[in-house]
Jmol script that loads the backbone (N, CA, C; Angstrom):
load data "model"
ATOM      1  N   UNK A   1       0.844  -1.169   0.000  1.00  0.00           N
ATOM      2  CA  UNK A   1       0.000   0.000   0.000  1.00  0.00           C
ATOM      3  C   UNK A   1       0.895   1.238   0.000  1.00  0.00           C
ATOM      4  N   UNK A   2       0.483   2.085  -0.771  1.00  0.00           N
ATOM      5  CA  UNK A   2       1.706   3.160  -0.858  1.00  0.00           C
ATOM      6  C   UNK A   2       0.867   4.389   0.394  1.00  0.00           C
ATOM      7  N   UNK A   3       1.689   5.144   0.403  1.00  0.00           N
ATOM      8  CA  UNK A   3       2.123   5.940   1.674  1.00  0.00           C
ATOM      9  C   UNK A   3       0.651   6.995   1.226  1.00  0.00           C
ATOM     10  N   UNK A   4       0.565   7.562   0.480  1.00  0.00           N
ATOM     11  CA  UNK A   4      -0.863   8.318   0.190  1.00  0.00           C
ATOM     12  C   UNK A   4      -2.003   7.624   0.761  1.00  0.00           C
ATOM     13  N   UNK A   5      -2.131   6.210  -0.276  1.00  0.00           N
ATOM     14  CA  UNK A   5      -3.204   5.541   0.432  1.00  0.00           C
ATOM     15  C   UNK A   5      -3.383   5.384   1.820  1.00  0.00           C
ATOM     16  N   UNK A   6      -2.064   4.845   2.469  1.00  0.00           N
ATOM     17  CA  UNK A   6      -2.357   4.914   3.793  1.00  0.00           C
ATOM     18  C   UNK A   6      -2.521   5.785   4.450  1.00  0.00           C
ATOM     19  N   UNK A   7      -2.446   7.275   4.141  1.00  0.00           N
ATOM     20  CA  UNK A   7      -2.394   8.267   5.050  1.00  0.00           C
ATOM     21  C   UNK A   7      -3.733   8.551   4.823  1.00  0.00           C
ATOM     22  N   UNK A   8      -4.698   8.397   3.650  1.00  0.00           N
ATOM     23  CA  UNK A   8      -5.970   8.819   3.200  1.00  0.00           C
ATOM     24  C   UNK A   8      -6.610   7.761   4.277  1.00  0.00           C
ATOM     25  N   UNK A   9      -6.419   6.799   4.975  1.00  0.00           N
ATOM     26  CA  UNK A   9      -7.408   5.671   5.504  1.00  0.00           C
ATOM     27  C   UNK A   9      -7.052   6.348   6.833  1.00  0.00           C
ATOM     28  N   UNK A  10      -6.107   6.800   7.422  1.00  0.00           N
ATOM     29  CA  UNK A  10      -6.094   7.143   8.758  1.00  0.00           C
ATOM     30  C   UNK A  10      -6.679   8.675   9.061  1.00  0.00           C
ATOM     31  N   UNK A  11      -6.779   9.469   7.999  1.00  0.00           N
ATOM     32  CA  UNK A  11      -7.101  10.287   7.802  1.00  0.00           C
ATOM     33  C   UNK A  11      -8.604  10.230   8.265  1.00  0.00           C
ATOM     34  N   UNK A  12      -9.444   9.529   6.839  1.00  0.00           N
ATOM     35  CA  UNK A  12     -10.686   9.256   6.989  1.00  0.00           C
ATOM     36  C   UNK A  12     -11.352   8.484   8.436  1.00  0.00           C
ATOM     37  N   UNK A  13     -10.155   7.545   9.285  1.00  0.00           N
ATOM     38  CA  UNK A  13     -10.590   6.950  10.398  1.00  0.00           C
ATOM     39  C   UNK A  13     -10.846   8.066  11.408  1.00  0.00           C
ATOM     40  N   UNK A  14     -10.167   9.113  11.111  1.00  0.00           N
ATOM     41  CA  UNK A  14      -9.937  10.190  12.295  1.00  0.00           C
ATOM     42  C   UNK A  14     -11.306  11.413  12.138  1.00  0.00           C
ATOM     43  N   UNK A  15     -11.510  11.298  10.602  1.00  0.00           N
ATOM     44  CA  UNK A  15     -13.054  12.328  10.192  1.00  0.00           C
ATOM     45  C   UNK A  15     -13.920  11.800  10.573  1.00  0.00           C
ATOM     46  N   UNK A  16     -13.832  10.799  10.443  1.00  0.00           N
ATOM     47  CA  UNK A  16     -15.380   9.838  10.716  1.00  0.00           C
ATOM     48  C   UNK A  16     -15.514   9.586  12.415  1.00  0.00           C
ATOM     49  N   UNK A  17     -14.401   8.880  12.891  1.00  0.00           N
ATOM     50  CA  UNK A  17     -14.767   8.789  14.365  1.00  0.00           C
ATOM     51  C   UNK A  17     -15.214  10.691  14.665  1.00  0.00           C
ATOM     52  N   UNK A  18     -14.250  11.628  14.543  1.00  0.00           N
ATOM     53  CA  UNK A  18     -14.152  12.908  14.902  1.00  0.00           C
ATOM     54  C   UNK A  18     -16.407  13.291  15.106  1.00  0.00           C
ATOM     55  N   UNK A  19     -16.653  13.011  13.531  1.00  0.00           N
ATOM     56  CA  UNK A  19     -18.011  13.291  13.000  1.00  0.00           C
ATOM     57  C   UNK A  19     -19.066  12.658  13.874  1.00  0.00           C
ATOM     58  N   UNK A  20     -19.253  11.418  14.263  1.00  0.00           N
ATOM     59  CA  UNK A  20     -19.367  10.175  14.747  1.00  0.00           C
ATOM     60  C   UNK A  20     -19.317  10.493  16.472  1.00  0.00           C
ATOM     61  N   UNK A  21     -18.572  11.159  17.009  1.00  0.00           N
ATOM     62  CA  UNK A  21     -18.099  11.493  18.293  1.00  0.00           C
ATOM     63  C   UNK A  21     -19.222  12.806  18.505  1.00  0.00           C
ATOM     64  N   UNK A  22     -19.262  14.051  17.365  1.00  0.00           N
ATOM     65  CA  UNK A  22     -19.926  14.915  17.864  1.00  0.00           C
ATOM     66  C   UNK A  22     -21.365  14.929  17.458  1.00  0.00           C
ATOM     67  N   UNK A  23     -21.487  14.123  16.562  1.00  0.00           N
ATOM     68  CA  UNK A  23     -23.068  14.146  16.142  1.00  0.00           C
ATOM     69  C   UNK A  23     -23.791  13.235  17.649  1.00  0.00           C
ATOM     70  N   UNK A  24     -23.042  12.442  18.217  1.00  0.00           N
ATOM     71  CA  UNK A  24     -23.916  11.372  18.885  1.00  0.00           C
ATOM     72  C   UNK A  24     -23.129  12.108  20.482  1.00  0.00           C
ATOM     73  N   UNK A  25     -22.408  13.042  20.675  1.00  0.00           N
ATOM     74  CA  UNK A  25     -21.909  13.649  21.605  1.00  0.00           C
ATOM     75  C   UNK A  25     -21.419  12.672  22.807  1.00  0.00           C
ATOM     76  N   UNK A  26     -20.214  12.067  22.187  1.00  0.00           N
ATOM     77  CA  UNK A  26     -19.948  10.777  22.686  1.00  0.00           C
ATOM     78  C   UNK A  26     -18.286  11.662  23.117  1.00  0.00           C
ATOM     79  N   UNK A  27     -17.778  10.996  24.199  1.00  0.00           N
ATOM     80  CA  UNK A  27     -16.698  11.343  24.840  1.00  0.00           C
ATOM     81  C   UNK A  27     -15.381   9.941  24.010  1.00  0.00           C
ATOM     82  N   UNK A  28     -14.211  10.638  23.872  1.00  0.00           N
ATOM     83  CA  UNK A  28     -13.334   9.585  23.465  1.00  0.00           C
ATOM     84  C   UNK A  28     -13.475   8.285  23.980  1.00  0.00           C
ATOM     85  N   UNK A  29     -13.409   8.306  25.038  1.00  0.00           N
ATOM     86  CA  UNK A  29     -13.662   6.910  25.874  1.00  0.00           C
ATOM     87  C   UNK A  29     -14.750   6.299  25.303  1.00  0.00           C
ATOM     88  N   UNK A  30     -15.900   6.548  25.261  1.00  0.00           N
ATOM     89  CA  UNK A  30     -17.401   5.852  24.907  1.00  0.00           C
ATOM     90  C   UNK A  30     -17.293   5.493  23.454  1.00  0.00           C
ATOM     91  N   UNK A  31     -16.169   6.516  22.630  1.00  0.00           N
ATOM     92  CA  UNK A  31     -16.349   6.095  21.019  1.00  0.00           C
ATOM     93  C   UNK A  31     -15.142   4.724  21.007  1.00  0.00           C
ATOM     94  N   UNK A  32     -14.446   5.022  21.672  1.00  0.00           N
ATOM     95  CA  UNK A  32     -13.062   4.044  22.267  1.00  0.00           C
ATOM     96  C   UNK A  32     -14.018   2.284  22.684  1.00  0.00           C
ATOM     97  N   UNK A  33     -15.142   2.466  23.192  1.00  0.00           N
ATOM     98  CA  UNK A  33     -15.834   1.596  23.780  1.00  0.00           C
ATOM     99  C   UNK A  33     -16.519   0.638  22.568  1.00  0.00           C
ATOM    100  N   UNK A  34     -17.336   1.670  22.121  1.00  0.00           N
ATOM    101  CA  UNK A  34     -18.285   1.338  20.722  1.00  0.00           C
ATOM    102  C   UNK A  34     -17.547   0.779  19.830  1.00  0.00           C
ATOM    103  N   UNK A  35     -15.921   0.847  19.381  1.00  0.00           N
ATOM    104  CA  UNK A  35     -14.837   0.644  18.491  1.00  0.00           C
ATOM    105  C   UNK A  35     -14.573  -0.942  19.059  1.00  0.00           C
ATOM    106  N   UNK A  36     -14.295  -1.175  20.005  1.00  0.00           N
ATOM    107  CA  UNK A  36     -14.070  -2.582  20.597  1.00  0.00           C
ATOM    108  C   UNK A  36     -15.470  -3.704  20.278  1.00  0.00           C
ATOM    109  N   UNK A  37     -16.306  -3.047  20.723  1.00  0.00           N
ATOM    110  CA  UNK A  37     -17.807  -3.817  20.385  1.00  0.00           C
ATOM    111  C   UNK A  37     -17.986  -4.283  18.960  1.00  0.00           C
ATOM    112  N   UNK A  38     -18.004  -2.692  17.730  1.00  0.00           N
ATOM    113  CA  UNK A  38     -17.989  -2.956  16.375  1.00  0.00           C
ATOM    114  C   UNK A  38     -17.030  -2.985  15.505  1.00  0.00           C
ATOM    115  N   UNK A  39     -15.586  -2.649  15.870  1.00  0.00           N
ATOM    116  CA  UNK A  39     -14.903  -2.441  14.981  1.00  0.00           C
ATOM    117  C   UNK A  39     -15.050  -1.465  14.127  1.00  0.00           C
ATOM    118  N   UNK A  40     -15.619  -0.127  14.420  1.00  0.00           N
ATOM    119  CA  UNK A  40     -15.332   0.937  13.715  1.00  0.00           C
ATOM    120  C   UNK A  40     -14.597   1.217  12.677  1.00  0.00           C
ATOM    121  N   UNK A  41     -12.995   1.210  13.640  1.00  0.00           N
ATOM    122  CA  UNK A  41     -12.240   2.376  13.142  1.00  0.00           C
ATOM    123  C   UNK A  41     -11.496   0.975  11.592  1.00  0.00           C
ATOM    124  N   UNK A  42     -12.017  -0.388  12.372  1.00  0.00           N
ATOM    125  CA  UNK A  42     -11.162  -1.261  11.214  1.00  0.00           C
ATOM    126  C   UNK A  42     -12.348  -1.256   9.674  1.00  0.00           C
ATOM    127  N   UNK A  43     -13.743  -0.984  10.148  1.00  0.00           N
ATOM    128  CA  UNK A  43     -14.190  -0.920   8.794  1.00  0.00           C
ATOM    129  C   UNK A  43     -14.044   0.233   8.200  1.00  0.00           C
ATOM    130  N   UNK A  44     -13.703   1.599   8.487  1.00  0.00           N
ATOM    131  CA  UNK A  44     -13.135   2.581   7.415  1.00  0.00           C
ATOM    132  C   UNK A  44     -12.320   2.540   7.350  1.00  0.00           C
ATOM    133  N   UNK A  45     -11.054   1.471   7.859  1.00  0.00           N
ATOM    134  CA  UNK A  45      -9.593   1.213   7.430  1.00  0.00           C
ATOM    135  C   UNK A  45     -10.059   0.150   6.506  1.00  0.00           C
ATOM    136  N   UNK A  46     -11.608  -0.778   6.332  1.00  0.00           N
ATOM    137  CA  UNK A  46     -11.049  -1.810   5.284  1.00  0.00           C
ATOM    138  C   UNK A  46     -12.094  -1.019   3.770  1.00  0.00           C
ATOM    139  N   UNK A  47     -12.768  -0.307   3.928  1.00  0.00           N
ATOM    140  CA  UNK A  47     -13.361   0.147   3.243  1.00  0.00           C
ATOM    141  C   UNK A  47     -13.473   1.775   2.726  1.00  0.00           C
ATOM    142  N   UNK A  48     -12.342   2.214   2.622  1.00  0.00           N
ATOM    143  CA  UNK A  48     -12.144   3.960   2.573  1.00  0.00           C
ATOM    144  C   UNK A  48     -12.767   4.686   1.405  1.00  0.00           C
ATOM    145  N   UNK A  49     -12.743   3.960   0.286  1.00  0.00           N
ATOM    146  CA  UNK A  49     -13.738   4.387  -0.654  1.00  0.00           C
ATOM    147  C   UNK A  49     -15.055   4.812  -1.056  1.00  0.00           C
ATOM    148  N   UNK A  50     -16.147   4.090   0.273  1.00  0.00           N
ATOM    149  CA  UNK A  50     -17.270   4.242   0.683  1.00  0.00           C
ATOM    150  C   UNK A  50     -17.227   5.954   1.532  1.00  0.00           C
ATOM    151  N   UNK A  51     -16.530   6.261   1.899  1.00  0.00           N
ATOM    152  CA  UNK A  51     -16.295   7.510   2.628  1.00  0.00           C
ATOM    153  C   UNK A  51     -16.127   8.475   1.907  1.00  0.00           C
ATOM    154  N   UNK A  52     -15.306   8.438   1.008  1.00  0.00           N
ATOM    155  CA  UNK A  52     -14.175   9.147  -0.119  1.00  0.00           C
ATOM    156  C   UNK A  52     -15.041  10.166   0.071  1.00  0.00           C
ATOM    157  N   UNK A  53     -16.410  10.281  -0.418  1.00  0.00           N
ATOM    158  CA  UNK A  53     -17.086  11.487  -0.994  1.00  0.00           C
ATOM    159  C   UNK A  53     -18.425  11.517  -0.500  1.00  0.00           C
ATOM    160  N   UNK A  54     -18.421  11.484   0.796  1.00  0.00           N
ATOM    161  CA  UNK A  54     -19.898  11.282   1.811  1.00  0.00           C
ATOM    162  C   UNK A  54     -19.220  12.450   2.459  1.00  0.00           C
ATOM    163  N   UNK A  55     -21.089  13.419   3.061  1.00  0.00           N
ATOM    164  CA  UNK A  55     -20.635  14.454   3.745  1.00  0.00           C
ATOM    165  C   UNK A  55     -20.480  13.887   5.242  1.00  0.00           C
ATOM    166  N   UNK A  56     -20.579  14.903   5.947  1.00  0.00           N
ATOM    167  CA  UNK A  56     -20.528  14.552   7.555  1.00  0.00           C
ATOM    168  C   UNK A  56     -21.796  13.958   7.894  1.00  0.00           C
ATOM    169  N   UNK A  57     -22.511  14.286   8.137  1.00  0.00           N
ATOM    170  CA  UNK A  57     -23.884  13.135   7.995  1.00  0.00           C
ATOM    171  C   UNK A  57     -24.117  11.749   7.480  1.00  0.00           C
ATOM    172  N   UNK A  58     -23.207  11.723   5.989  1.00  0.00           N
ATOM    173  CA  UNK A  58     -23.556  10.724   5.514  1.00  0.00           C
ATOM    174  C   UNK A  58     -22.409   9.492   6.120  1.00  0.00           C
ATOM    175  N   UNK A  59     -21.772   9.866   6.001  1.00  0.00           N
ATOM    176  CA  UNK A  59     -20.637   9.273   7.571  1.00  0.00           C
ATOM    177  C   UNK A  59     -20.825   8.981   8.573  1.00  0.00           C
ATOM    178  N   UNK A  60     -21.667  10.062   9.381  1.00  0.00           N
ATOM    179  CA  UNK A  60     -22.326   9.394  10.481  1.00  0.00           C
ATOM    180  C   UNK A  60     -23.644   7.755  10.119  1.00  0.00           C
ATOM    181  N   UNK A  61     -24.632   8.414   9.409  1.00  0.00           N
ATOM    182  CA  UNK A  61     -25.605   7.281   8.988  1.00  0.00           C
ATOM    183  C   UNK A  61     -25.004   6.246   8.521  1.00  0.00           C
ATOM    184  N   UNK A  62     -23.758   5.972   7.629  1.00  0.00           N
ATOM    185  CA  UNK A  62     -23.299   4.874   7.361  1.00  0.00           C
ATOM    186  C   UNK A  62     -22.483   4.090   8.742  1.00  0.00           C
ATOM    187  N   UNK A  63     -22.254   4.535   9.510  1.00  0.00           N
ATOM    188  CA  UNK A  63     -21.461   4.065  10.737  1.00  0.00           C
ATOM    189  C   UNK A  63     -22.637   3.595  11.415  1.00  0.00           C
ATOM    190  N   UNK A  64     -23.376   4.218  11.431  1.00  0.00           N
ATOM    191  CA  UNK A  64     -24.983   3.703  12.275  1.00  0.00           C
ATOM    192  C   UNK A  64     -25.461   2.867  11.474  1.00  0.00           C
ATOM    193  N   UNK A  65     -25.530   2.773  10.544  1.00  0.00           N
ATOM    194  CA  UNK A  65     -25.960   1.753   9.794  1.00  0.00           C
ATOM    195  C   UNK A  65     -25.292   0.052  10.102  1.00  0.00           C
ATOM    196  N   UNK A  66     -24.058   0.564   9.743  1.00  0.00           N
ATOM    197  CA  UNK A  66     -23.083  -0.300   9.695  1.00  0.00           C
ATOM    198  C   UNK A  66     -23.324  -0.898  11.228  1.00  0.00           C
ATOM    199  N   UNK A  67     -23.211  -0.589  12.618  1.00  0.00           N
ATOM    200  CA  UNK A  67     -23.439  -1.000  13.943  1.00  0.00           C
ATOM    201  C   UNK A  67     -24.738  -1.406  14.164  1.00  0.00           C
ATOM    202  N   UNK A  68     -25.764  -0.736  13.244  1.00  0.00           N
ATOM    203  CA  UNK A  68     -26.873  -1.659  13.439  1.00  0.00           C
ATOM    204  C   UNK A  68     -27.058  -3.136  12.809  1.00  0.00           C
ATOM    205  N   UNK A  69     -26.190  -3.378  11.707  1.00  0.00           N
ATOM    206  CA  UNK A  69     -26.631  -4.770  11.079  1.00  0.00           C
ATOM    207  C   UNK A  69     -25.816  -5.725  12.111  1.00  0.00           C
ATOM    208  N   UNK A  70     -24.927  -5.343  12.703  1.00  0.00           N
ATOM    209  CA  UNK A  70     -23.847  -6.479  13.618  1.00  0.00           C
ATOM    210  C   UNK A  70     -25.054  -6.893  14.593  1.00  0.00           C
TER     211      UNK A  70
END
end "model"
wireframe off; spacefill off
backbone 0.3
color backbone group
């Protein structure tokens, strides 16, 4: 994986939790919590393309989405 790509996935792990944290007004710890339960931060590390071009909302609903089918 070259060095762009990877910086674009940690990037996007950090918008999305960031988005994710203030829409649902969740404290690091509690999003830290939810991440162990669903694996968050590893499905926008395995799937970054789905993000690429979603606003802040749509980031949030796909993460909710995503924790509701588990």
């Amino acid at each position: 994986m070259s060095d762009k790509r990877l910086n674009n996935r940690i990037f996007l792990m950090y918008l999305v939790s960031e988005n994710y944290k203030k829409f649902h007004k969740l404290s690091s710890e509690q999003f830290l919590e939810l991440n162990r339960k669903y694996a968050i931060l590893n499905y926008i590390a395995e799937c970054p393309d789905i993000f690429d071009n979603m606003s802040d909302s749509e980031m949030v609903e796909e993460i909710d989405e995503y924790v509701s089918a588990i």
